[in-house]
C-alpha positions in Angstrom: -12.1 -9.3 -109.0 -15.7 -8.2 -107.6 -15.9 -5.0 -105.6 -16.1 -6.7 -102.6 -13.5 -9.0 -102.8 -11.0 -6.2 -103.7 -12.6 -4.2 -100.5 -11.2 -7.2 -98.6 -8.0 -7.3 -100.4 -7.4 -3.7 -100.2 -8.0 -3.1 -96.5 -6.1 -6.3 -95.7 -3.2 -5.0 -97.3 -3.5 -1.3 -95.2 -4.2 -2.4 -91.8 -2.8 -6.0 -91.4 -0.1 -6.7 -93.8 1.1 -2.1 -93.4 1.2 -1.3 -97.2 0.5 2.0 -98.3 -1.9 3.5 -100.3 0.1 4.3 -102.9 1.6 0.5 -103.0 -1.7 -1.0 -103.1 -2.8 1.5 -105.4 0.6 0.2 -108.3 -0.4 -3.2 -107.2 -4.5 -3.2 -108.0 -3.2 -0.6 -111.1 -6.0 2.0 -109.3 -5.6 5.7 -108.1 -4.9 6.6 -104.6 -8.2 8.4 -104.0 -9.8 4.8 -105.1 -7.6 3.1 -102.9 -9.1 5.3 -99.7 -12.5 5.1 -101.2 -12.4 1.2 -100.5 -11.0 2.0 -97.1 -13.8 4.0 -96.1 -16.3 1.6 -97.9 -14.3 -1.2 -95.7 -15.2 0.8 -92.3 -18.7 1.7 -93.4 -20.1 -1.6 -94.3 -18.3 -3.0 -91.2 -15.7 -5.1 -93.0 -13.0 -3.1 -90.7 -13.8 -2.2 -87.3 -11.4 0.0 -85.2 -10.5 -0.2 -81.6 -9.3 2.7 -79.9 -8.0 1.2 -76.5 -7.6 4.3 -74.3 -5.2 3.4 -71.6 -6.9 6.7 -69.1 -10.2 4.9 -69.7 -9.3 1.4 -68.7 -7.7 3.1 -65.6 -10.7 4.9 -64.9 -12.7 1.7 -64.9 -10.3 -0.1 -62.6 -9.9 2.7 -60.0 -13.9 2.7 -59.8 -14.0 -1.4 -59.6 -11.3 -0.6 -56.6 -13.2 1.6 -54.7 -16.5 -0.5 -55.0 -14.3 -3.5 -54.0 -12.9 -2.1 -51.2 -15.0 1.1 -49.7 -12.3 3.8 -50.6 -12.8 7.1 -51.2 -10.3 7.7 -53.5 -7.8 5.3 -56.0 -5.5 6.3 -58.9 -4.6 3.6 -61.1 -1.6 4.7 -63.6 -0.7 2.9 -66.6 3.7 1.9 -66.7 4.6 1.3 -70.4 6.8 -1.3 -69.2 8.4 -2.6 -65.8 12.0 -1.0 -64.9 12.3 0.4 -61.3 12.9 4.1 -62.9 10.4 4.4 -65.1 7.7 2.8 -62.9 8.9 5.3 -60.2 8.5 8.4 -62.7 4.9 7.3 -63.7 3.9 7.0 -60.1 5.6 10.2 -59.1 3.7 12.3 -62.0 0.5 10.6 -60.8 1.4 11.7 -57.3 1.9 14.9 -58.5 -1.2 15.1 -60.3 -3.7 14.0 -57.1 -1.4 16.3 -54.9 -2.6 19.2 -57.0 -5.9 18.5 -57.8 -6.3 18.3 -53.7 -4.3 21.9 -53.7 -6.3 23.0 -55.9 -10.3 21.9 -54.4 -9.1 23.3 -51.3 
Protein backbone atom coordinates (compact mmCIF):
# COMPACT_ATOMS: atom_id res chain seq x y z
CA UNK A 1 0.00 0.00 0.00
CA UNK A 2 1.58 3.58 -0.99
CA UNK A 3 2.12 6.04 1.82
CA UNK A 4 -0.60 7.99 0.90
CA UNK A 5 -3.10 5.50 0.58
CA UNK A 6 -2.32 4.18 4.07
CA UNK A 7 -2.44 8.05 5.29
CA UNK A 8 -6.16 7.69 4.06
CA UNK A 9 -6.67 4.44 5.52
CA UNK A 10 -5.19 5.20 8.72
CA UNK A 11 -7.04 8.48 9.54
CA UNK A 12 -10.24 7.04 8.31
CA UNK A 13 -10.04 4.42 10.71
CA UNK A 14 -9.29 7.21 13.82
CA UNK A 15 -11.75 9.81 13.19
CA UNK A 16 -14.70 8.21 11.20
CA UNK A 17 -14.87 4.58 11.79
CA UNK A 18 -13.31 5.42 16.20
CA UNK A 19 -10.47 2.82 16.19
CA UNK A 20 -7.65 3.39 18.21
CA UNK A 21 -4.20 3.77 17.61
CA UNK A 22 -3.15 0.87 19.02
CA UNK A 23 -5.87 -1.15 16.84
CA UNK A 24 -4.90 0.31 13.73
CA UNK A 25 -1.52 0.05 14.66
CA UNK A 26 -2.11 -4.56 15.08
CA UNK A 27 -4.09 -4.10 11.97
CA UNK A 28 -1.43 -2.20 9.48
CA UNK A 29 1.32 -4.51 11.69
CA UNK A 30 2.99 -0.77 12.44
CA UNK A 31 4.08 0.94 15.81
CA UNK A 32 1.88 3.42 17.60
CA UNK A 33 4.17 6.33 17.23
CA UNK A 34 3.82 5.48 13.17
CA UNK A 35 0.32 5.31 13.51
CA UNK A 36 0.23 9.17 14.98
CA UNK A 37 2.92 10.12 12.58
CA UNK A 38 0.26 9.48 9.69
CA UNK A 39 -2.23 11.31 11.79
CA UNK A 40 -0.35 14.37 11.91
CA UNK A 41 0.88 13.88 8.25
CA UNK A 42 -3.16 13.47 7.51
CA UNK A 43 -3.80 17.12 9.20
CA UNK A 44 -0.67 18.70 7.64
CA UNK A 45 -1.19 17.97 4.06
CA UNK A 46 -4.89 18.67 4.56
CA UNK A 47 -6.27 15.23 4.13
CA UNK A 48 -8.12 15.84 7.74
CA UNK A 49 -9.42 19.10 8.60
CA UNK A 50 -10.85 19.74 12.09
CA UNK A 51 -13.76 21.82 13.06
CA UNK A 52 -13.96 23.17 16.37
CA UNK A 53 -17.69 24.42 16.58
CA UNK A 54 -17.65 26.65 19.60
CA UNK A 55 -21.19 27.00 20.78
CA UNK A 56 -20.13 30.72 22.90
CA UNK A 57 -18.97 31.82 19.43
CA UNK A 58 -21.91 31.07 17.37
CA UNK A 59 -23.91 32.82 20.18
CA UNK A 60 -21.80 35.75 19.99
CA UNK A 61 -22.42 36.03 16.30
CA UNK A 62 -26.18 35.72 16.67
CA UNK A 63 -26.62 38.15 19.62
CA UNK A 64 -24.63 40.84 17.27
CA UNK A 65 -26.90 39.87 14.01
CA UNK A 66 -29.91 40.62 16.80
CA UNK A 67 -28.87 43.78 17.74
CA UNK A 68 -28.00 45.02 14.14
CA UNK A 69 -31.51 43.52 13.19
CA UNK A 70 -33.35 45.22 15.61
CA UNK A 71 -31.50 48.44 17.21
CA UNK A 72 -30.87 46.90 20.81
CA UNK A 73 -28.45 47.67 22.98
CA UNK A 74 -27.95 44.61 24.48
CA UNK A 75 -28.96 40.56 23.61
CA UNK A 76 -27.70 37.34 25.24
CA UNK A 77 -28.23 34.40 23.18
CA UNK A 78 -27.63 31.01 25.36
CA UNK A 79 -27.17 27.73 23.93
CA UNK A 80 -29.92 24.68 25.75
CA UNK A 81 -28.34 21.23 25.12
CA UNK A 82 -31.71 20.04 24.55
CA UNK A 83 -35.47 21.26 24.99
CA UNK A 84 -37.11 20.05 28.53
CA UNK A 85 -38.82 22.97 30.53
CA UNK A 86 -36.14 22.44 33.44
CA UNK A 87 -33.17 22.46 31.83
CA UNK A 88 -34.07 25.29 29.39
CA UNK A 89 -35.08 27.23 32.58
CA UNK A 90 -31.62 26.53 34.35
CA UNK A 91 -29.62 27.63 31.18
CA UNK A 92 -31.54 30.91 31.04
CA UNK A 93 -31.41 31.45 34.73
CA UNK A 94 -27.35 31.09 34.76
CA UNK A 95 -27.37 33.47 31.79
CA UNK A 96 -29.55 35.77 33.78
CA UNK A 97 -27.24 35.53 36.43
CA UNK A 98 -24.35 36.17 34.49
CA UNK A 99 -25.69 39.72 32.69
CA UNK A 100 -27.10 40.59 36.28
CA UNK A 101 -23.53 40.57 37.52
CA UNK A 102 -21.66 41.86 34.89
CA UNK A 103 -24.23 45.08 35.18
CA UNK A 104 -23.37 44.81 39.20
CA UNK A 105 -20.24 44.71 38.54
CA UNK A 106 -19.65 48.05 35.62
CA UNK A 107 -21.60 49.98 38.02
Amino acid sequence: MDRLRKVIEVAKMYYQLDYSQHEIAKRFNISRPTVSRLLQQAKSEGIVQITIKDPDEENKVKAEALKDAFGLSHVIVTSIPQFEHSIALKYLGEATADYLHQLISCS
